[in-house]
PADREN-905229 format. One line per 3 residues: number of its first residue (from 1); for each residue x, y, z of C-alpha. Coordinates in Angstrom, 2 decimals. Layout:
BEGIN
NUM) X Y Z  ...
END
This chain:
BEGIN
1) 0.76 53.54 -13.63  -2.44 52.90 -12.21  -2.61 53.17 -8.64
4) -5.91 51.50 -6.37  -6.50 52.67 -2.89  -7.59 49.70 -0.15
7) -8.71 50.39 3.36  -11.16 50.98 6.01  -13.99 53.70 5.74
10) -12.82 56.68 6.80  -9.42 56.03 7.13  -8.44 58.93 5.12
13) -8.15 57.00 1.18  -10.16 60.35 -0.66  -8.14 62.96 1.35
16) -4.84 61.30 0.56  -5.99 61.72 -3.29  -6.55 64.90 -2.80
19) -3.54 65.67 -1.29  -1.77 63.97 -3.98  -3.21 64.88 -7.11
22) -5.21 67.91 -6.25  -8.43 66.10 -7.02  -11.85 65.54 -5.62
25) -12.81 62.00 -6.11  -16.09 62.79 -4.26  -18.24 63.31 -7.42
28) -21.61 62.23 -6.07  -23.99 64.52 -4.54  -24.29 62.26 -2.11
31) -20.65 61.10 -1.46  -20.01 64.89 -0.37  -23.44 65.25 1.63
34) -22.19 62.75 3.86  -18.65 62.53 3.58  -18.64 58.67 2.42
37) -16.81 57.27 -0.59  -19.94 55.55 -2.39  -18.61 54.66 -5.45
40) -15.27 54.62 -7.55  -13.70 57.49 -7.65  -10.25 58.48 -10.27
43) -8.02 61.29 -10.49  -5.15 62.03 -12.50  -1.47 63.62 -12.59
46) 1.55 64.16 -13.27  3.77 63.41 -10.14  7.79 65.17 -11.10
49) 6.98 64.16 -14.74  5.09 60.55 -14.30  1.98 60.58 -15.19
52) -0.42 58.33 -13.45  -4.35 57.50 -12.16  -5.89 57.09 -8.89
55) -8.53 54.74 -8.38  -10.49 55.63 -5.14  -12.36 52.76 -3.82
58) -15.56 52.79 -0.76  -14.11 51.64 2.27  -17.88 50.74 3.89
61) -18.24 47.05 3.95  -21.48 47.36 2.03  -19.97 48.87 -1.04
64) -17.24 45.95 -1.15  -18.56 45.12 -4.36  -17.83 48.44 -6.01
67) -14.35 48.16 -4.34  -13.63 45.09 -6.24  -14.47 46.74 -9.26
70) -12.23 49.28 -9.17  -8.99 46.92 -8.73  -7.11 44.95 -11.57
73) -4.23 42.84 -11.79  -1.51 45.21 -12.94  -2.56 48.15 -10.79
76) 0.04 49.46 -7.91  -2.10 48.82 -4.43  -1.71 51.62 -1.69
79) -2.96 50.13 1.46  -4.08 52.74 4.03  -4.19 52.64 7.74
82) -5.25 55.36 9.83  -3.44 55.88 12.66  -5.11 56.26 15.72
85) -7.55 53.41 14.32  -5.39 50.87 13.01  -6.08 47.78 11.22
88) -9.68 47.25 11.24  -12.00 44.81 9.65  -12.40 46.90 6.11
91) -8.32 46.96 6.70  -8.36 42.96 6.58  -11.14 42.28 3.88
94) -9.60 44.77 1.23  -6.09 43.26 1.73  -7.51 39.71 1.20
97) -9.31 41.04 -1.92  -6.04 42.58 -3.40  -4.48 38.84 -2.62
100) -6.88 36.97 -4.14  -6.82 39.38 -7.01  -3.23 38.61 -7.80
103) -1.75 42.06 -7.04  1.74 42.01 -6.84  3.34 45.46 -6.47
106) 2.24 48.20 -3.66  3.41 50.18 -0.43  1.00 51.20 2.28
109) 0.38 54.45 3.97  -0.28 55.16 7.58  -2.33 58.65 7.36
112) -3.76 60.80 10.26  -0.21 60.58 12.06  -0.93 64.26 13.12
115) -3.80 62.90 15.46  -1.42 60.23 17.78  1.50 60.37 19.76
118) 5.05 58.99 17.92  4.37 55.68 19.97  0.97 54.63 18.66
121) 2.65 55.43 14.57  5.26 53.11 15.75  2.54 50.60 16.86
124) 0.27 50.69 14.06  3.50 49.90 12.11  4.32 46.68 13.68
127) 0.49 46.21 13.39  0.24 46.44 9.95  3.42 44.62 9.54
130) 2.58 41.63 10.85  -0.72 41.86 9.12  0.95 41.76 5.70
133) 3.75 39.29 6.46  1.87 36.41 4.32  1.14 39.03 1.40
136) 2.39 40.37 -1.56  3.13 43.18 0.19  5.47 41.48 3.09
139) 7.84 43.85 2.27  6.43 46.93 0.97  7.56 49.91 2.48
142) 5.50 51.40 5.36  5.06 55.54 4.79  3.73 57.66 7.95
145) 2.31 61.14 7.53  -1.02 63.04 7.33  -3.06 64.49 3.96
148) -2.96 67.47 5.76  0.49 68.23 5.80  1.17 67.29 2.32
151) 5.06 67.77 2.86  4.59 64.56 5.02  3.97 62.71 1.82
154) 7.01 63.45 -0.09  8.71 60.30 0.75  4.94 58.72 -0.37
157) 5.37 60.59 -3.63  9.01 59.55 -4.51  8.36 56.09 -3.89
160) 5.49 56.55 -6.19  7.09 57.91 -8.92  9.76 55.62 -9.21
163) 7.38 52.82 -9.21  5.73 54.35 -11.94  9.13 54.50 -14.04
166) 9.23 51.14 -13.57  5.94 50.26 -14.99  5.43 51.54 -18.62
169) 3.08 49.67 -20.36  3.80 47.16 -23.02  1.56 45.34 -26.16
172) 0.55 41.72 -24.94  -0.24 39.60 -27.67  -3.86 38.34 -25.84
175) -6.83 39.73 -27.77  -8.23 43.26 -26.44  -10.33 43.69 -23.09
178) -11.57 46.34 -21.17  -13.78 46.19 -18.19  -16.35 49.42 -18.45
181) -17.08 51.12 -14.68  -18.68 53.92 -15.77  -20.07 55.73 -19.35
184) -21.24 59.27 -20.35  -22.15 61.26 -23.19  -19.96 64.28 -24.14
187) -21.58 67.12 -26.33  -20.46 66.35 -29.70  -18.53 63.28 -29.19
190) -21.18 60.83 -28.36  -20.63 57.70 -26.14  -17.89 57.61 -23.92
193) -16.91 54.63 -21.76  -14.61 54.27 -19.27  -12.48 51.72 -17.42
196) -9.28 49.47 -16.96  -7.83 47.50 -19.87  -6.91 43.94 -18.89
199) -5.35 42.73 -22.17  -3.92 43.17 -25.62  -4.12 46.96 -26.98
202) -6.60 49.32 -28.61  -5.87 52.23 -31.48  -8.24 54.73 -32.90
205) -10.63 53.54 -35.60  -10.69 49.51 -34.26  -13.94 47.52 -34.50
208) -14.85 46.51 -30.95  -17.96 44.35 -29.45  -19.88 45.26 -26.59
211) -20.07 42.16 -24.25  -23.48 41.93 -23.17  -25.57 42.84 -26.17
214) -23.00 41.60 -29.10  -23.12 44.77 -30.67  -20.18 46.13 -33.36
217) -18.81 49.46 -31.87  -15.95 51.91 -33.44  -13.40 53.58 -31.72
220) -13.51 57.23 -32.51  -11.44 58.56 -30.01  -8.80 57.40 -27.02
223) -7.72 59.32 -24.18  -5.22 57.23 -21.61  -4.85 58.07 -17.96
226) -7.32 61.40 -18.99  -4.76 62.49 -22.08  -5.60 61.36 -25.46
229) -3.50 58.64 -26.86  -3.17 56.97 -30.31  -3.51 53.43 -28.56
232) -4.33 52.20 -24.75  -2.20 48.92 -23.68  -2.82 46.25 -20.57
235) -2.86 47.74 -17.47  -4.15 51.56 -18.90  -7.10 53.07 -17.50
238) -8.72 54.29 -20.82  -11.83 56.51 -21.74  -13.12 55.16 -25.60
241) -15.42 57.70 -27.65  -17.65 54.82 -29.25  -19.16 55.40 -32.53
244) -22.26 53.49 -33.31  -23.96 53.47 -29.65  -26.04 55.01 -27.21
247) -24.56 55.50 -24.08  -27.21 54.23 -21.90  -26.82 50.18 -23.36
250) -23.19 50.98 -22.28  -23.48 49.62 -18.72  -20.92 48.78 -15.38
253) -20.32 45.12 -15.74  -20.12 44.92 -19.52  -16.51 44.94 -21.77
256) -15.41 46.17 -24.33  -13.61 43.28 -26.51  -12.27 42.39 -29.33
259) -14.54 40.26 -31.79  -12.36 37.67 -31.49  -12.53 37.80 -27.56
262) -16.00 37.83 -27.17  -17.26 34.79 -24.72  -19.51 34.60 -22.29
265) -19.37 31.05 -20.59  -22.71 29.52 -17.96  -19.59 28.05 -16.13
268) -16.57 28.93 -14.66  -14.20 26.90 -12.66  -11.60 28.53 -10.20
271) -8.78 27.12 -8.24  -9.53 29.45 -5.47  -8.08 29.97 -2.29
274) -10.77 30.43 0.49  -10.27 32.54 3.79  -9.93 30.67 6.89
277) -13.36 31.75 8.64  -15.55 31.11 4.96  -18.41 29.07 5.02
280) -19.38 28.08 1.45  -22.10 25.91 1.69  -21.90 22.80 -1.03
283) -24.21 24.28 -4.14  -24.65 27.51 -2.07  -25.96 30.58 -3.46
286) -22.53 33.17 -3.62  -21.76 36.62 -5.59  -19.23 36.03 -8.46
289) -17.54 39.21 -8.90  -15.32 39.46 -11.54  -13.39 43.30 -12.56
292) -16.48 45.46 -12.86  -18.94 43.05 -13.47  -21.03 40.63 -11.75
295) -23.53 37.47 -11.26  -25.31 35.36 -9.08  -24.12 31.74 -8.88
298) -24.06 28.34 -7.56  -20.51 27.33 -5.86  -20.11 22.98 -6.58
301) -16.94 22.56 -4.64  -14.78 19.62 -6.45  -11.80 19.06 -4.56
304) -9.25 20.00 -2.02  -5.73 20.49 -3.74  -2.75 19.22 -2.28
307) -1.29 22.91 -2.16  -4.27 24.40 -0.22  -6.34 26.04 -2.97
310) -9.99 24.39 -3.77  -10.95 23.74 -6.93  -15.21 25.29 -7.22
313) -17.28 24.81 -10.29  -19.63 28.83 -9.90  -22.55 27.81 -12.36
316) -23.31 31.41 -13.37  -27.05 33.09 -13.57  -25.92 35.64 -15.26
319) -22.76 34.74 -17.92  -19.04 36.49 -17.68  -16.62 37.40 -19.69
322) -13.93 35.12 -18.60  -10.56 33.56 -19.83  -8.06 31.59 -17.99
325) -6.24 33.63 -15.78  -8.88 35.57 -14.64  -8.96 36.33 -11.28
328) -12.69 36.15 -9.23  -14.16 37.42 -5.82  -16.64 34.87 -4.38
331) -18.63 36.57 -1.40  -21.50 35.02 0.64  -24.92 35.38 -0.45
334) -25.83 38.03 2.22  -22.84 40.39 0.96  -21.50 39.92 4.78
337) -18.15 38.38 3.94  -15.34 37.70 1.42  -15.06 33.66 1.06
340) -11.86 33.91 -1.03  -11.53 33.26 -4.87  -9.05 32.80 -7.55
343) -8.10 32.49 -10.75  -10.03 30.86 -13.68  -9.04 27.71 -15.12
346) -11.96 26.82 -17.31  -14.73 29.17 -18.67  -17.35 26.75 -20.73
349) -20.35 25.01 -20.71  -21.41 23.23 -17.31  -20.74 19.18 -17.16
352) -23.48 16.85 -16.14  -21.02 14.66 -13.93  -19.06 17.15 -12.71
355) -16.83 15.12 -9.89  -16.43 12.47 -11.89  -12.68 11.38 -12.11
358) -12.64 11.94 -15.57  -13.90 14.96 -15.26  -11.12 15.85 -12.67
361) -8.75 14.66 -14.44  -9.71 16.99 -17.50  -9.82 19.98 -15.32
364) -6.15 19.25 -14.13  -5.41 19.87 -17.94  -6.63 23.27 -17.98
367) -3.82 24.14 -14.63  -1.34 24.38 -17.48  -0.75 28.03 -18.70
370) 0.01 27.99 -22.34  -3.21 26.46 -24.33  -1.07 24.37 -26.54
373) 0.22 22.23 -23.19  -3.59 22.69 -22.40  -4.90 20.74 -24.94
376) -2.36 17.97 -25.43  -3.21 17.04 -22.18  -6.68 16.79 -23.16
379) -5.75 14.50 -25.69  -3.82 12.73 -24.11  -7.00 11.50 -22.01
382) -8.94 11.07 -25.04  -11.03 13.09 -27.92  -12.00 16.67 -26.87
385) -14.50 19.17 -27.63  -12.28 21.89 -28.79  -15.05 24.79 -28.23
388) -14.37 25.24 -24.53  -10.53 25.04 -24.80  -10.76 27.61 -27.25
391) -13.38 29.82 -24.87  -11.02 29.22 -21.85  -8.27 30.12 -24.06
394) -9.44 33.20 -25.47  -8.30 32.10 -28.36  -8.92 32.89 -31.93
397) -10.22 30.81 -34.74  -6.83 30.81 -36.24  -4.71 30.89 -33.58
400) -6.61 27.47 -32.14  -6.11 26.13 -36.25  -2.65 26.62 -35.78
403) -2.39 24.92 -32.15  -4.74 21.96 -33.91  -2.28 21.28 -36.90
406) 0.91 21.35 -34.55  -0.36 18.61 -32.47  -1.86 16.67 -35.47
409) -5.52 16.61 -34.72  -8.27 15.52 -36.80  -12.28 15.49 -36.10
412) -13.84 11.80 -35.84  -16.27 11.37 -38.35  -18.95 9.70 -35.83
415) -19.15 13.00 -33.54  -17.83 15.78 -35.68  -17.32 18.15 -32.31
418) -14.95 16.17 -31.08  -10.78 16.36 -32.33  -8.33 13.92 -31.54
421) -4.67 12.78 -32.63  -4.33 11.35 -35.84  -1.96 8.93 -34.10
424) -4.13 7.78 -31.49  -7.07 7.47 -33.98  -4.56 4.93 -36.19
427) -3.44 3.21 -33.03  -7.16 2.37 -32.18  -8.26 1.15 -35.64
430) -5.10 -1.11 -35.65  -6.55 -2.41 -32.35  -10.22 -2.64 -33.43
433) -9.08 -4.14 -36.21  -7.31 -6.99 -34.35  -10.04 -7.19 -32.03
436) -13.06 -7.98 -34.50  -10.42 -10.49 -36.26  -9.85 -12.56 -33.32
439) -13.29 -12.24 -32.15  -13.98 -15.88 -30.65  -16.77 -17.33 -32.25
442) -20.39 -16.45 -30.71  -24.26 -16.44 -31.49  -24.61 -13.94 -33.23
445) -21.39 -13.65 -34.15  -18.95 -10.61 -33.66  -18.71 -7.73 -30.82
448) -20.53 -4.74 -29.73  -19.24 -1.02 -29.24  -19.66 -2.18 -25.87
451) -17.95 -5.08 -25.67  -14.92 -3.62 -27.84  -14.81 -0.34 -25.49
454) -14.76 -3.07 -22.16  -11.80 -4.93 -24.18  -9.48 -1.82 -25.54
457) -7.96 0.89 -23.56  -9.28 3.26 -25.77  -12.27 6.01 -24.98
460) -15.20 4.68 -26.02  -15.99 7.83 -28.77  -12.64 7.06 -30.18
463) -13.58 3.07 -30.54  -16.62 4.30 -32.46  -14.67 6.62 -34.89
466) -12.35 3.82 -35.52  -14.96 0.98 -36.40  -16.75 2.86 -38.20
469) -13.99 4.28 -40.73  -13.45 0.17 -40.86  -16.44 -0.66 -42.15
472) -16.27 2.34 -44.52  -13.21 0.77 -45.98  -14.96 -2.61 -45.57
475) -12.16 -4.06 -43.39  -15.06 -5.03 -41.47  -18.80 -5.33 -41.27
478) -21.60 -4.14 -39.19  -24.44 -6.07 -38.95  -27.25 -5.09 -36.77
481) -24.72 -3.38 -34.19  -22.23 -6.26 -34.56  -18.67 -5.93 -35.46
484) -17.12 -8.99 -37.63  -14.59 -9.85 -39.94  -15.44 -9.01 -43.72
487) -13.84 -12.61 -44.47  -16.05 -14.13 -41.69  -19.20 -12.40 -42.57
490) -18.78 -13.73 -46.13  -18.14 -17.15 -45.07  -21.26 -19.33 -45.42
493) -21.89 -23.15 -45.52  -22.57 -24.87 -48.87  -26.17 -25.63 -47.68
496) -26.38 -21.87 -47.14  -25.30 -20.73 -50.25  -27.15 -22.99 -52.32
499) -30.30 -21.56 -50.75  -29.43 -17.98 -51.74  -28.52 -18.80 -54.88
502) -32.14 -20.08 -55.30  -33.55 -17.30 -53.42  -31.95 -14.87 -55.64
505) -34.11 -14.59 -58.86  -37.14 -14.47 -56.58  -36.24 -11.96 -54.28
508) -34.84 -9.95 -57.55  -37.99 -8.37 -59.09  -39.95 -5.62 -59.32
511) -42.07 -7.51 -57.03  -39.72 -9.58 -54.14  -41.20 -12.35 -52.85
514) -42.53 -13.18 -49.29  -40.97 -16.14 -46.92  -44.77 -17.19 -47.66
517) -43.91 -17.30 -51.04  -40.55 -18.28 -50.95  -41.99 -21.47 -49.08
520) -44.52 -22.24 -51.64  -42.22 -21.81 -54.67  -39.03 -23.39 -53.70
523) -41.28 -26.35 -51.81  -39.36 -25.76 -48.53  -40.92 -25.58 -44.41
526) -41.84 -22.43 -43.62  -39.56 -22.56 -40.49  -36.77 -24.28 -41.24
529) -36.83 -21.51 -44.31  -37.33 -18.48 -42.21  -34.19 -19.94 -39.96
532) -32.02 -20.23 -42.77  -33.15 -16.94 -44.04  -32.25 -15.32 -40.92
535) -28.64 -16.95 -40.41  -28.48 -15.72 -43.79  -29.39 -11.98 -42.65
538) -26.66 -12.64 -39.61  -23.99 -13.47 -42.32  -24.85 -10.13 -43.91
541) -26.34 -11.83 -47.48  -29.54 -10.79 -47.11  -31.17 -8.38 -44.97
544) -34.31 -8.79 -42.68  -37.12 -5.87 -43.49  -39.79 -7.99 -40.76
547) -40.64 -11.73 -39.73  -42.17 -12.06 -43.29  -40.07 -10.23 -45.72
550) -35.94 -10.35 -46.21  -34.31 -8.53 -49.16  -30.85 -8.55 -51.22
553) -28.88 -5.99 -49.52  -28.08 -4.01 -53.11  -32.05 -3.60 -53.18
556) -31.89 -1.82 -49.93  -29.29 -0.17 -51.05  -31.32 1.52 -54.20
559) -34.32 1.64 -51.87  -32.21 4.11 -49.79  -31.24 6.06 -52.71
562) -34.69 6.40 -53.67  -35.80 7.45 -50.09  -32.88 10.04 -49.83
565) -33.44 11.39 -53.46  -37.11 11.89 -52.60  -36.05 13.68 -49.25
568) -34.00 16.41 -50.49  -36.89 18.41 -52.26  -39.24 17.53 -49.17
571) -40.72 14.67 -47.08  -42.64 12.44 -49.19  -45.64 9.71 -48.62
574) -45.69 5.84 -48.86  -47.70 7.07 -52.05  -44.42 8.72 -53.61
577) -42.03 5.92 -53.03  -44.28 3.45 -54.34  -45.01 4.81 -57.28
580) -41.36 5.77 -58.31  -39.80 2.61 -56.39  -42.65 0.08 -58.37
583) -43.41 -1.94 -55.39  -46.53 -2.81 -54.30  -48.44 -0.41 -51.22
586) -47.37 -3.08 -48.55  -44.09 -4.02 -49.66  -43.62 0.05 -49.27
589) -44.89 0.40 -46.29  -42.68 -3.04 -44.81  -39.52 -0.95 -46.34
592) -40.51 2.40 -44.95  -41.36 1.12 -41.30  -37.98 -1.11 -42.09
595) -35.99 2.09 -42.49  -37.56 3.77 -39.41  -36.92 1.40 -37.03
598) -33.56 1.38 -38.15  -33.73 5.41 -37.53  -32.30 6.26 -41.13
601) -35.99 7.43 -41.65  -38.23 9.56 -39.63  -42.26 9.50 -40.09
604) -44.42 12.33 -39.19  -47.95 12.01 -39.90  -48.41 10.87 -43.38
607) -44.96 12.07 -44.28  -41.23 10.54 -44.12  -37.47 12.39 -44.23
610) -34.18 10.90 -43.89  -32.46 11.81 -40.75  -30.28 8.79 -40.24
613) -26.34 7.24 -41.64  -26.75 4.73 -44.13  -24.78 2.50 -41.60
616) -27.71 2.00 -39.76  -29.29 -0.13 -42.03  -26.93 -2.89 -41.45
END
């Protein structure tokens, strides 16, 4: 058992250590010059057989932030309280911490009894009592006694002990994690790092990653709560010999994780409860402290929740290693105050509309604790980017496969990033289906995306998907952004389709005729014929390359081909296609610019490539 020492500078945490364990935490120069915890401080031993770690902490509000480093979420607190002080504003700030870091077992420890009267330990009691009525530790017991007279303490000790019987450590099945405070180099050993492990389990010779560079690091050696150990578990404070790395890019702040567990999101969003006297200023400037490490952020607030917690977007300068569950300290930008914090809920990329009530409503999917329940919420709202579940999640690539199949997801083929349910995808086309069908006639006929997305309730990404694998199967047509009917695209008036027919042969050479020509040779009006040519382009029978040219749509077709076979080697030149397509330089150049503006081509300088879907071209 871990146990982390809270309370008010100089209320006695190092010399109640000491008294316990035998052991100087003080191990700066400078702690013992002036008798002031600085930094974290650990000791170990064995207390009537249980073995367990002290975590010293700085009491000095400003060295909060290396007191939040030293605490994690399975650790015993011991809250201490001198007496002839009492509770004082360190007292209050380091109990709120422990709160908002989800601690949920200690005791607290009224020392320096040897310096008061009976009556003012009796006071300091009810004191602290009714300071920790609304806290985990409402009813922890209350020991009085002094580190001087360690026989005072034995009732401390038990109490201890039995907690620590209580608490043996267990495999989780999360992926490994370990916080680093501190890291040294031991004569022929190497790298050593230090700190608490927060989840899953570690065993000699495992491949880890260090957080903040990326780098692959071995495990050559494991010593738990300062013995060595064939494997450190949740909750253990661990020292890892490191094969593979210098000491010095091991720093406070990073983790050690394993590969599958590396992430390291711009945005975190927290359901956190803030303190009654915080002031966080909307987009504010706050410290983000989170185990050992830290960063510099911007606090969006995005709601009040009905049960008193506020849900706060912290856009991070610096990234974190995060995963639901997490629990955060957000303090002022000054360092003066605690606002409050909480625990993560979403660790991803940062949303452009981030109060939207979409938005919201997506983030209320990520309150649910199992990631499976997670994300068929999500879908349940529409298609989802499965990258940031899977970040929030900490989850693997096989573990989120596995989630994926149970729920019956598939990736829509117009925005591969994006998974939905193969149900809801079938439901949709059935609707888009009946939608184009019974499509009231208009000029030009058929509907938009738009217009289809403002007539379904379906999400607007999943409308796409849905048309689009329609006109793949040629259920329907798309014709310059315009869904219709297959049957009513084909469907064409005699006058029509006598025209075509005697279009045909002319448009059908090497060298396709103009409307110019068409006029000439067929002995029809130029405008009337460019009108009938274009209704003719609506009804999808031919297709319109400019004002002056129109084509059979199987010659764009091989016209594509050509483009995209010329494309894979490298771009190629008007020069290229003409030569291998046979057409002329400006019937080349009308089919290149054709293909451009339709975005299935792109030209730079004197050179094209193919960037586009072949649906584009109508």
């Amino acid at each position: 058992m871990i146990v982390t020492l809270a309370g008010h500078v100089d209320h006695g945490k190092s010399a109640l250590v000491h008294a316990l364990t035998g052991v100087r935490t003080d191990r700066l120069e400078e702690e013992q010059r002036r008798g002031l915890t600085l930094d974290l401080g650990f000791a170990y031993a064995d207390l009537d057989g249980q073995r367990m770690g002290f975590v010293d902490v700085p009491g000095h509000h400003r060295f909060i932030h290396n007191m939040v480093a030293g605490v994690a979420r399975r650790q015993f607190a011991l809250l201490v309280v001198a007496a002839d002080d009492g509770v004082m504003p360190q007292t209050r700030e380091h109990l709120d911490i422990l709160q908002t870091l989800a601690l949920e077992r200690g005791c607290i420890a009224i020392n320096k009894t040897d310096l008061v009267a009976p009556e003012r330990v009796e006071a300091v009691r009810q004191e602290v009592s009714e300071l920790c009525a609304r806290s985990f530790l409402a009813d922890a017991p209350i020991f009085a006694g002094t580190a001087l007279q360690p026989d005072s303490l034995t009732p401390l000790k038990a109490h201890l002990r039995a907690a620590a019987a209580a608490s043996a450590g267990e495999r989780d099945s999360e992926p490994f994690r370990l916080a680093i405070d501190r890291s040294f180099t031991l004569s022929g050993a190497g790298c050593v790092a230090t700190g608490t492990v927060h989840g899953g389990h570690v065993e000699r010779g495992a491949e880890l990653v260090l957080s903040t560079t990326g780098e692959a690091v071995r495990v050559r050696d494991l010593r738990v709560q300062d013995e060595s150990a064939d494997h450190a578990v949740a909750g253990d404070r661990a020292a890892i010999n490191l094969a593979g790395i210098d000491h010095q890019r091991v720093t406070r702040g990073a983790w050690l994780v394993a590969p599958e567990a590396l992430n390291t999101p711009q945005s975190l969003v927290i359901e956190a409860r803030l303190l009654p006297d915080a002031r966080l200023k909307s987009y504010g400037n706050v410290h983000v402290h989170l185990a050992t490490a830290h960063s510099l952020a911007r606090a969006a607030r995005l709601q009040d929740n009905a049960d008193g917690t506020t849900l706060i977007e912290l856009l991070l300068e610096t990234p974190l290693q995060a995963k639901w569950g997490d629990r955060v300290v957000i303090r002022d930008y000054a360092r003066a105050a605690t606002l409050g914090g909480g625990p993560v809920i979403y660790a991803g990329a940062p949303a452009r509309r981030r109060k939207t009530p979409e938005r919201l409503a997506q983030l209320a999917c990520y309150r649910h604790p199992e990631p499976q329940a997670g994300l068929e919420a999500l879908l349940a709202l529409g298609p989802v980017a499965p990258a940031d579940w899977r970040a929030s999640y900490l989850l693997s690539a096989e573990q989120a496969r596995d989630i994926e199949a149970a729920l019956g997801t598939t990736a829509l083929t117009t925005a591969p990033e994006l998974v939905t349910r193969e149900a809801d995808l079938a439901a949709c086309t059935r609707d888009v289906r009946a939608a184009v069908e019974q499509a009231p006639n208009s000029d030009p006929p058929g509907l938009t995306l738009t217009e289809l997305a403002s007539a379904l309730a379906h999400p607007r990404a999943l409308i796409k998907a849905a048309a689009h694998g329609l006109v793949q199967s040629r259920t329907i047509s798309n014709a310059r952004g315009r869904y219709q009917s297959s049957a009513a695209a084909s469907a064409i008036s005699p006058q029509l389709k006598n025209l075509l027919q005697r279009c045909t042969p002319l448009l059908d050479t090497q060298h396709p005729a103009s409307v110019g020509d068409l006029s000439k040779k067929l002995g029809l009006p130029l405008g009337p014929l460019t009108k009938a040519l274009a209704e003719l382009s609506k009804l999808r029978q031919l297709v319109r390359i400019n004002d002056k040219r129109f084509a059979l749509r199987s010659q764009i077709t091989a016209w594509a081909d050509l483009a995209d076979a010329l494309a894979k080697t490298a771009p190629f030149t008007v020069k290229e296609f003409r030569d291998r397509s046979g057409l002329g330089r400006n019937m080349s150049i009308d089919v290149l610019e054709f293909f451009d503006g339709k975005g299935y081509t792109r030209r730079s300088g004197d050179t094209r490539s193919v960037v586009g879907e072949r649906e584009r071209l109508g």
